[in-house]
C-alpha positions in Angstrom: 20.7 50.7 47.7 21.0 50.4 44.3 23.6 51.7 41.8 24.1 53.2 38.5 25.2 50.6 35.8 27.9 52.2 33.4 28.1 51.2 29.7 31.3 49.5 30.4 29.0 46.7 31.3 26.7 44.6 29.6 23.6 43.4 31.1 23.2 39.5 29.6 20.3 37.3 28.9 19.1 34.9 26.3 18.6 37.4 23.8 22.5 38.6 23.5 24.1 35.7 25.4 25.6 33.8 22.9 26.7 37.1 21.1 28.4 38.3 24.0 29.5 35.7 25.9 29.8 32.8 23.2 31.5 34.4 20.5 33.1 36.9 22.0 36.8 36.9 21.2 37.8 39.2 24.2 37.6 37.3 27.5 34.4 38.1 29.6 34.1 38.0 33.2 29.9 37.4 34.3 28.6 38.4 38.0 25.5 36.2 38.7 23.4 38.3 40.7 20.3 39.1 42.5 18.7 42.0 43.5 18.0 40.5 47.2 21.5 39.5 47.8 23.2 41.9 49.8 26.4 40.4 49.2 25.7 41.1 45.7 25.0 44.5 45.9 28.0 45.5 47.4 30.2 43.5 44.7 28.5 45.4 42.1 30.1 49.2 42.9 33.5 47.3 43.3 33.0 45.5 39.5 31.7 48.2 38.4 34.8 50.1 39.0 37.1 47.7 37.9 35.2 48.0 34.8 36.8 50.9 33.3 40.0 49.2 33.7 40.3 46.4 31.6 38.7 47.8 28.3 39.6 45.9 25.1 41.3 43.1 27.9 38.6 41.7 29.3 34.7 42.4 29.2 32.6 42.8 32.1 28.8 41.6 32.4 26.2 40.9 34.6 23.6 38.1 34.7 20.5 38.7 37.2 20.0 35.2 38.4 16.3 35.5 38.9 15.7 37.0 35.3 17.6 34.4 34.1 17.6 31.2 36.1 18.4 28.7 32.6 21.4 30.4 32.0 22.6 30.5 35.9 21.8 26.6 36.1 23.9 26.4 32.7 27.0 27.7 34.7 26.5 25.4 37.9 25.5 28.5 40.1 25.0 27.3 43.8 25.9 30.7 45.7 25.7 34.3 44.6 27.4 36.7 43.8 29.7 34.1 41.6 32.2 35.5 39.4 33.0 33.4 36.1 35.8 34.1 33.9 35.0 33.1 30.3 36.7 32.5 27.4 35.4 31.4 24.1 31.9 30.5 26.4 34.1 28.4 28.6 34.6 28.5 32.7 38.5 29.5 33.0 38.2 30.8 36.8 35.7 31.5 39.2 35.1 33.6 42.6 32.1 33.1 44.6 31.1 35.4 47.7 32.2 39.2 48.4 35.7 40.1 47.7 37.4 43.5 48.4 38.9 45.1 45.1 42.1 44.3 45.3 41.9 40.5 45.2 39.4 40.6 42.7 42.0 42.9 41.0 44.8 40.0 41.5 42.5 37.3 40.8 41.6 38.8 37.0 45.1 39.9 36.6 46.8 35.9 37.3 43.8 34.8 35.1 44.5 36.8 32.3 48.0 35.9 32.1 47.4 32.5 31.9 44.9 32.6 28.9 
């Protein structure tokens, strides 16, 4: 049950992390995944839709936990999927578990107002 990734998202690890995520002047929201979290794969279709909504707003990326365990233990990740909003490289919000598309929608939407 796996799904197509479009080019509206980035797929993150060491090698363009800082570039990305660091110094990226547009705000970047990460999903820490894994490939055996079931959970997981059905938040990616629903981020992956949202996707094409926020371009030039807010960047979307994805961070395979198991590719990438330094950088998941960098962010505190406990529980996938986990959401993090980022600014600047910095945690502004977070969302951990499932959530419909809607309330992601709201959650991204009061976020970006407030930063």
């Amino acid at each position: 049950m796996d799904y197509k990734m479009t080019k509206n998202l980035i797929h993150l690890n060491q090698d363009n992390f800082d570039k990305e995520i660091v110094k990226s002047t547009t705000p970047v929201i990460v999903d820490f995944w894994a490939q055996w979290c079931a959970p997981c794969r059905m938040m990616g279709p629903v981020f992956e839709e949202l996707s094409s909504g926020y371009v030039g707003k807010l960047k979307f990326a994805k961070l395979n936990t198991e590719e990438e365990p330094v950088l998941a233990s960098k962010f505190n990740i406990m529980g996938i999927p986990s959401l993090l909003i980022l600014k600047g490289g910095k945690e502004v919000d977070r969302i951990v578990g499932f959530v419909p598309k809607q309330v992601l929608k709201q959650k991204i939407d009061s976020t970006l107002a407030t930063i």
